[in-house]
C-alpha positions in Angstrom: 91.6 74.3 192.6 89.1 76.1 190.0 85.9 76.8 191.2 84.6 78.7 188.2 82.4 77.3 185.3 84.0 77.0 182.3 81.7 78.7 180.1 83.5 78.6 177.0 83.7 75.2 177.3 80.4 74.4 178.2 79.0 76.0 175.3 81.6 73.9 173.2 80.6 70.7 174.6 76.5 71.5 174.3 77.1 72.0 170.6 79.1 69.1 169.8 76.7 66.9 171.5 73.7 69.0 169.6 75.7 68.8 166.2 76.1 64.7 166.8 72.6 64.3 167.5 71.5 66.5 164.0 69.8 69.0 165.8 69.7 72.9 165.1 69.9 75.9 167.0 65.9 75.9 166.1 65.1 73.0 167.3 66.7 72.7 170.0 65.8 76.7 171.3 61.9 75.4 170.9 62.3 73.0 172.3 64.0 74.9 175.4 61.8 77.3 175.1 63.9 80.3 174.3 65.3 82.0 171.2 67.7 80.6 168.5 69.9 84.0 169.7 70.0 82.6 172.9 71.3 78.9 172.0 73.8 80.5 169.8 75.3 82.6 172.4 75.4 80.1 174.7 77.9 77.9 172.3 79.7 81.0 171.6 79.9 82.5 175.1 78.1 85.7 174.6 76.1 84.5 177.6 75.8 82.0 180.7 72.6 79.8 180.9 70.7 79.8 183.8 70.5 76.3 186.1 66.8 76.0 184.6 68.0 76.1 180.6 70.9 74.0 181.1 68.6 71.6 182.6 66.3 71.9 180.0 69.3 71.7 177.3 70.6 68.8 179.1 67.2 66.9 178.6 66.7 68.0 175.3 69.9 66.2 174.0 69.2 63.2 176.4 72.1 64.1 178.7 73.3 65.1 182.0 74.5 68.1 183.1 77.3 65.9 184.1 78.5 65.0 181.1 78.1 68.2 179.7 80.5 69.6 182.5 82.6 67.0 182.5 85.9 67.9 180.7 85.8 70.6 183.9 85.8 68.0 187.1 89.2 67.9 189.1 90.0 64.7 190.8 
């Protein structure tokens, strides 16, 4: 069983969903309230967001963290 966040993944799923909504790295950092940098190494996996950013990420793009984690659930 895998108990570890797929962070590459994650940050593959947040910019597809991003990208098919027409939003940027820009706007969607502002509207997080962090750095373009920071969005970008997120999708890329330079980095891991914290619970609070992938919350705010998640609301920004009008979905759940669910659905942005769910390529990862094992049933």
């Amino acid at each position: 069983m895998r108990n570890e966040v797929d962070y590459k993944a994650l940050g593959l799923r947040i910019k597809e969903v991003r990208q098919g909504k027409g939003m940027t790295q820009d706007f969607l950092a502002e509207a997080v309230g962090c750095n373009t940098s920071h969005i970008s190494n997120i999708e890329n996996n330079y980095t891991k967001p914290s619970l609070n950013v992938l919350l705010a990420i998640a609301n920004t793009l009008q979905t759940s963290i669910d659905y942005l984690l769910s390529n990862q659930y094992q049933g």
